[in-house]
N, C-alpha and C positions, 0 to 999 in steps of 0.2 A: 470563332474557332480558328487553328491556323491554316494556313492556305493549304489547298491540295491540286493535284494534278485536276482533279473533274473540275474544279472552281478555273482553273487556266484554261481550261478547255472553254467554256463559257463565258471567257472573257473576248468578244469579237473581236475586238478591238487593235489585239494582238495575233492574231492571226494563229493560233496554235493548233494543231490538227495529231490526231491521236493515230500511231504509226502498230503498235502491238502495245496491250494491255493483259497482257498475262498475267502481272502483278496487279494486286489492288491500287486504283487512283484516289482512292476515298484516304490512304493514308497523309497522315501530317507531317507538311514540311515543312522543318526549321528556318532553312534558311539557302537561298541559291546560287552557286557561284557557277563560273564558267572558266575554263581551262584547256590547253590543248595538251596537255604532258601526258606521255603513254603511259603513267602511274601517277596518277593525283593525289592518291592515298595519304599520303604523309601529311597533307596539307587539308584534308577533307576532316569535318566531324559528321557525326549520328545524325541521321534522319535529313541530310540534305537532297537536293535536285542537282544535278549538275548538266551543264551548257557547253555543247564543242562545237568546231567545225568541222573537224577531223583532219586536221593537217599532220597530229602524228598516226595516221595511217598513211604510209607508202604506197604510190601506185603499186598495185599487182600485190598486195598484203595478203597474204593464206586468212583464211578462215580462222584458224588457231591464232592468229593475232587477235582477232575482236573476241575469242572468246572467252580469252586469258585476262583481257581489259576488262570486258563486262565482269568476269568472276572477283575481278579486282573490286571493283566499286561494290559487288552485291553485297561480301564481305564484311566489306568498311562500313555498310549503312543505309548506303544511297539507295534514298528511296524512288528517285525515280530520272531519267535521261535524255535530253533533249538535243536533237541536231541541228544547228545551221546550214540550212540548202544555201545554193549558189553562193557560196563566200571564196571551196577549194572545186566541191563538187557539186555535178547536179545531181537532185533527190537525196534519198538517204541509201546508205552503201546496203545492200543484199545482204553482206554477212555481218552487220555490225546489228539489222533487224531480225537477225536468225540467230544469234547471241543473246539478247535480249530477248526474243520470246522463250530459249530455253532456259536462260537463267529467271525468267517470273522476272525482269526488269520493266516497267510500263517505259515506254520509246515513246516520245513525240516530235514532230516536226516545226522546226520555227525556220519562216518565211525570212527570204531577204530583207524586204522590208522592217522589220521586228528587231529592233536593235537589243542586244541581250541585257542592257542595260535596263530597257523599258521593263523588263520579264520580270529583273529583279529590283526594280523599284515596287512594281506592283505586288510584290511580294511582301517587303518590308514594311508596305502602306499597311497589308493585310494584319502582318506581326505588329504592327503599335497598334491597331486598330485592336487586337485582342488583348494584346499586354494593358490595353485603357481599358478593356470590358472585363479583364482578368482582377484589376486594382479594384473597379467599383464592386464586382461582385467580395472581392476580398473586403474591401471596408465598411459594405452591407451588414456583412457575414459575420465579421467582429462585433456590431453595434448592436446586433442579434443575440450575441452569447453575453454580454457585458446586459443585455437587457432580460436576458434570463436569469442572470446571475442574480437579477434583483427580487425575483421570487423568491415563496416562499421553500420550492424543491430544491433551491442553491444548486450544491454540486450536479446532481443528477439533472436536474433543467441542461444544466449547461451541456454536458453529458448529452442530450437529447436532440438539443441544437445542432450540436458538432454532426452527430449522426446524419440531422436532417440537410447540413449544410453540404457537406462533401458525400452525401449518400452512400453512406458505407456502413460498415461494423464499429463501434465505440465500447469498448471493453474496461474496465477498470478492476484493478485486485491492493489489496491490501500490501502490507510488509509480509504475510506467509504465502503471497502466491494465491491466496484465498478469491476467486470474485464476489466484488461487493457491488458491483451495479454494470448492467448488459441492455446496450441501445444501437437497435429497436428492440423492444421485448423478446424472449425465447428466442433470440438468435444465437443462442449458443450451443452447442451439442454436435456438431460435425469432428470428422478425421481431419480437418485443419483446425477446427478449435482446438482438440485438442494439443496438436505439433506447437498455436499459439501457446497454449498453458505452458510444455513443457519449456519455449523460450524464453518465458517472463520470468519461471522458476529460475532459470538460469542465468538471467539478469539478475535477477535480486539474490539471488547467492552469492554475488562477485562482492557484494557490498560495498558499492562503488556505484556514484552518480555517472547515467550513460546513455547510450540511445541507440538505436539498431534498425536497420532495415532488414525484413527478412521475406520470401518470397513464400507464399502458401496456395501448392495450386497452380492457377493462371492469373490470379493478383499478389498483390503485394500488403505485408504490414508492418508499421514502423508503431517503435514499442519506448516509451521515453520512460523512467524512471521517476516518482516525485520525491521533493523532500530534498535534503539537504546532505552533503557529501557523509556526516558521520550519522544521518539517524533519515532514511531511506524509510519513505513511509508508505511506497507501493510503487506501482508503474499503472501506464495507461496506453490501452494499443488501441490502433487508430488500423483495419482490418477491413480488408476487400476493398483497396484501393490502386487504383496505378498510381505510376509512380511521380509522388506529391510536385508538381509546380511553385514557384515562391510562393504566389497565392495564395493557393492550398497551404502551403509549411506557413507563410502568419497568419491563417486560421489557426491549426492545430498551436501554435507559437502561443495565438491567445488565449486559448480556452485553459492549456497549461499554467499561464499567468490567474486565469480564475479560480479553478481547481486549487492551486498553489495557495493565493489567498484564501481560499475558503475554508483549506483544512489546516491553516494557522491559526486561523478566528475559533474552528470548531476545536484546534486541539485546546485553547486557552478558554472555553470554556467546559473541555472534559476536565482538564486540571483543577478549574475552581471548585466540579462536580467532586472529582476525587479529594480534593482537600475538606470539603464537604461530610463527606461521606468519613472520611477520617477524623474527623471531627466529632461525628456523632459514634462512632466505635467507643472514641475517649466517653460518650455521655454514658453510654450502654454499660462500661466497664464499671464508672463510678457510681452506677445505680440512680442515673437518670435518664428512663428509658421514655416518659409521657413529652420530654422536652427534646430527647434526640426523633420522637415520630410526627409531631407538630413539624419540627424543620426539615424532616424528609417528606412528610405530605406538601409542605409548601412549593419544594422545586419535583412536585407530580413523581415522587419515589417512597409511598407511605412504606412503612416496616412491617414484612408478614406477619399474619398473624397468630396471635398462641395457643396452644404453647407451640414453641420454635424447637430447631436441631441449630448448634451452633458448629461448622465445619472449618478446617483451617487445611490449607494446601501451604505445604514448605515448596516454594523452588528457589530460594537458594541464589547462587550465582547462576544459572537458568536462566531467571527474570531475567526479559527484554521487551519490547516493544509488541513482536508480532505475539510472543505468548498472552500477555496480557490484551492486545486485541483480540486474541482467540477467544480467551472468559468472556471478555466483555461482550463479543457478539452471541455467544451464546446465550448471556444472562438477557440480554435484550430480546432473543429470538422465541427464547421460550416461552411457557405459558406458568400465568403463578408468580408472586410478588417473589424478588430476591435481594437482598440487600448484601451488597458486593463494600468491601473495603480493601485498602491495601495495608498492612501493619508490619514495616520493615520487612524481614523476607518472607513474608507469610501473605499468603490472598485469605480472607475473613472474609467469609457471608453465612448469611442465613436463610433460612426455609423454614417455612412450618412444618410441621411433626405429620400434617395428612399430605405432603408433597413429598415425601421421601423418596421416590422415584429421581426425584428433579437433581438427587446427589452425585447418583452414578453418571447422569446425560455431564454434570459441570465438570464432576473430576476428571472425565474420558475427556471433554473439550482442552484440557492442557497439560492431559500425559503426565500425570504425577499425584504422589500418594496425598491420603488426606484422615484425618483423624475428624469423627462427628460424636457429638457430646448424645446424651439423654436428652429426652424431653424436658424442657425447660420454660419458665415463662420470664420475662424481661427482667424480673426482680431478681432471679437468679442467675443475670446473663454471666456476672462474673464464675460463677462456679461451672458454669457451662462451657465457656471459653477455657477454664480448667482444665476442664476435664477432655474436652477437643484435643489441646495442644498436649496431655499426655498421651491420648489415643496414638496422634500422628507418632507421637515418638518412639510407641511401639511398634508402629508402622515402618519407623524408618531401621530403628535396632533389628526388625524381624524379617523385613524384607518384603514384608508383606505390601504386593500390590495396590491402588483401587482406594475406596474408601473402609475405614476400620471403623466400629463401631464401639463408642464408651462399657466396656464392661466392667466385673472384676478382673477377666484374667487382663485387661492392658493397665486399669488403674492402679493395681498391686497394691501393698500396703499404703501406702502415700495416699489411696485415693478413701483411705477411710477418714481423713483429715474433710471431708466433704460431709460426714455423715451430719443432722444435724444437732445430734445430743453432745456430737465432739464440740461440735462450735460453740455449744451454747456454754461447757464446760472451758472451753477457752475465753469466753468473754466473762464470764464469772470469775476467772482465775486472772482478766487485765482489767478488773473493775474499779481496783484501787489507782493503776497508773492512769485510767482515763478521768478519772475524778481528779487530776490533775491538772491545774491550767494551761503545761503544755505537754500534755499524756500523750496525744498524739504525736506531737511532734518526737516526743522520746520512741515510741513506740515504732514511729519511722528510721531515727537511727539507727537502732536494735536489729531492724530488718535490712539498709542497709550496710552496714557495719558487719553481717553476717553474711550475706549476699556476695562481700567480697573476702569470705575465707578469713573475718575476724581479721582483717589487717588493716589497721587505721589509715594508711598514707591513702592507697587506693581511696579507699570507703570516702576519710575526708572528703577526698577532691571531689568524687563524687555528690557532695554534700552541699559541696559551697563554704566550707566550713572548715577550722584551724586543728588538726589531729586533736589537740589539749583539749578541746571544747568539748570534742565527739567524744573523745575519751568520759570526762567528765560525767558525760551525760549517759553515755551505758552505763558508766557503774549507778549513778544514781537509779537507771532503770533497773540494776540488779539487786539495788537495796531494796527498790520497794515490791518486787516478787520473789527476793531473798533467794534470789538464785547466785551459786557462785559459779560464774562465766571463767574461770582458768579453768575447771573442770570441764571435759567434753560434755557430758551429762549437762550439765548445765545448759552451755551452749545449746545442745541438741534438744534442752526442753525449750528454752525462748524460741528456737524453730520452727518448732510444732505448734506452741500457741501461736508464735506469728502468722503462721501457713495458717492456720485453721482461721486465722479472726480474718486474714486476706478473703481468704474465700467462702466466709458466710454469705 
């Protein structure tokens, strides 16, 4: 530790004898100089000892001189003040130790003998001797959290360390301000955790990489930001500490570095998760639902079970990061299989039909409307996801908060294209084009050729394909359902049977 007045006191050697102790001598001093100037100030830092002889005191000096002086140094820092006997005077002056006991200054006496020099070498011994025990406890302390890192609890291990290393509070929150991990356990719930919360909020609102000290109380906590200047993926405060030494800052310096690493590792393999996971929506759509729950059982995410509700959340230009963390820790926290996807601006999951509870907990978790299909079982996921994404869109025409639920009054006429006597009447009525060697592929055109309002240039490009070609092959699709497409009628029946054959 660094030197203090009690430690000089007990060093014989130097001969130091304690004059008034009003002030505490157990406090820590930086560092000690000596000085005759009737205002040292200018020249002084925080938490020093300072060494006179008093030669700017005048014989016959008023009382009001040493008490202006002493006020001067209390001010400034000075922790505590030492007089040279026999140098100007003999003893120490009456009023310079009736100054000092009223300002709480601790006064001590240094012997002729004691050269000021020796006071303050023995002091500087003291400062490397700590700054060496300061370094080894620092690169202990590192090789600690780099060796927790290697656990299985990654972040939060490190998290734990940090706690146990500088014995403090270790707080961590997400990009919404959210805490996602609190070390030592249930230390959070105070009227300064709270003040904490409300300044990390206000850190991460800046949207801007940064860092802060702030004081809470009678300690202090410094709150750093993680993640990268444009995509800010939390903060981490480091709580009920004084105020951090080098030492201490590269500990915190490195656990940051671990944390840092760890939730790049963990966002690159949430990504592979989500690409995953979108992957298997494509199988669910195309009516391979036994090959998308094999590969979601494999990375321990089996698909709930049926029959399902299929729900669709629009946010739109909304979507962000913390929103998205917000589902996700919900879907994870709760209880009950859910199968989360992302599908352009829409969140896609699903729940079984006896979890319908688990709707309203998701939609609440990121504040936005959401449209849920019927009872369904996997074979139907396409007409389910139908009938979802019309729901929301009543949802969103109507205003209507919350989740909406698949009726007639949101599926409106349109949603009679579901029933299953229409389908089967539409695939009797495409039975001649798909006996066709490439019936589907015409039957793709058709739909998107239509898709884009009947205008070839669009639709082509959409296609891959030369307007002539596309052209070509609608009418050939129109010869063989003898439909004529210049008529709307027309048009509007290849529609209907294309909607209805989509969503058998």
């Amino acid at each position: 530790m660094p030197p203090t007045v009690r430690q000089l006191l007990q060093r014989q050697s130097l001969g130091v004898t304690i004059v008034t102790a009003e002030g505490s001598i157990d406090e820590p001093i930086q560092w000690i100089s000596s000085t005759d100037l009737l205002d040292p100030t200018p020249f002084l830092s925080d938490d020093q000892m300072l060494l006179t002889t008093g030669t700017q005191f005048m014989v016959g000096a008023s009382s009001g001189i040493f008490v202006d002086y002493v006020r001067r140094l209390t001010a400034n820092g000075v922790r505590a003040l030492g007089f040279g006997t026999e140098v100007v005077r003999s003893g120490t002056p009456p009023y310079l130790v009736a100054a000092c006991a009223g300002a709480g200054l601790p006064l001590v006496e240094v012997p002729y003998r004691t050269p000021f020099i020796a006071i303050i070498r023995w002091a500087a011994d003291m400062l490397v001797r700590e700054a060496s025990a300061r370094d080894d406890w620092a690169l202990k302390a590192q090789q600690s959290l780099s060796l927790s890192a290697l656990g299985s609890g990654g972040v939060h291990n490190v998290l734990a360390e940090l706690a146990r290393q500088l014995e403090c509070r270790v707080v961590m929150f997400d990009s919404g301000g959210n805490v996602t991990s609190v070390h030592p356990l249930g230390s959070l719930g105070s009227h300064q955790s709270a003040e904490l919360v409300a300044e990390v909020a206000r850190l991460l609102n800046s949207g801007r990489r940064s860092s802060v000290a702030v004081r809470l109380g009678e300690r202090h906590a410094v709150i750093q930001t993680l993640g990268s200047r444009n995509a800010i993926r939390g903060a981490l405060a480091v709580a009920d500490v004084d105020v951090l030494d080098a030492a201490a800052q590269s500990v915190v310096t490195a656990a940051l570095a671990l944390v840092a690493v760890s939730l790049e590792q963990h966002d690159a393999a949430d990504r592979s998760v989500h690409i995953i996971r979108e992957q298997m929506l494509h199988l669910l759509v195309s009516g391979h639902a036994d090959a998308a729950d094999q590969v979601m059982a494999a990375v321990s995410e089996p698909l709930p079970s049926e029959p399902v509700l299929v729900v669709t959340c629009d946010v739109g230009s909304s979507a962000n990061s913390a929103l998205e963390a917000s589902f996700q820790r919900t879907v994870q926290d709760g209880e009950g299989r859910v199968f989360f996807a992302r599908a352009g601006d829409q969140f896609v999951f699903i729940v079984s039909a006896s979890d319908q509870s688990r709707i309203s907990e998701l939609v609440d978790s990121v504040g936005v409307r959401a449209g849920v299909s019927a009872p369904a079982v996997y074979a139907e996921f396409r007409s389910g996801l139908d009938q979802a994404t019309r729901a929301l869109a009543h949802a969103l025409r109507s205003g209507t908060k919350g989740a909406v639920h698949s009726d007639r009054n949101t599926e409106g006429v349109l949603g009679l294209l579901d029933r299953g006597d229409v389908a089967r009447r539409a695939l009797a009525r495409l039975a001649p084009v798909l006996r066709e060697a490439d019936g589907r592929d015409l039957l793709n055109c058709g739909w998107v050729w239509l898709e884009h309002n009947a205008l070839w240039g669009p639709a082509s490009r959409a296609l891959g394909v030369h307007r002539h070609g596309l052209r070509a092959r609608v009418q050939r699709l129109a010869a063989i359902l003898e439909l004529d497409l210049d008529a709307f009628s027309g048009r509007a029946e290849l529609w209907a049977l294309l909607a209805a054959y989509h969503r058998r």
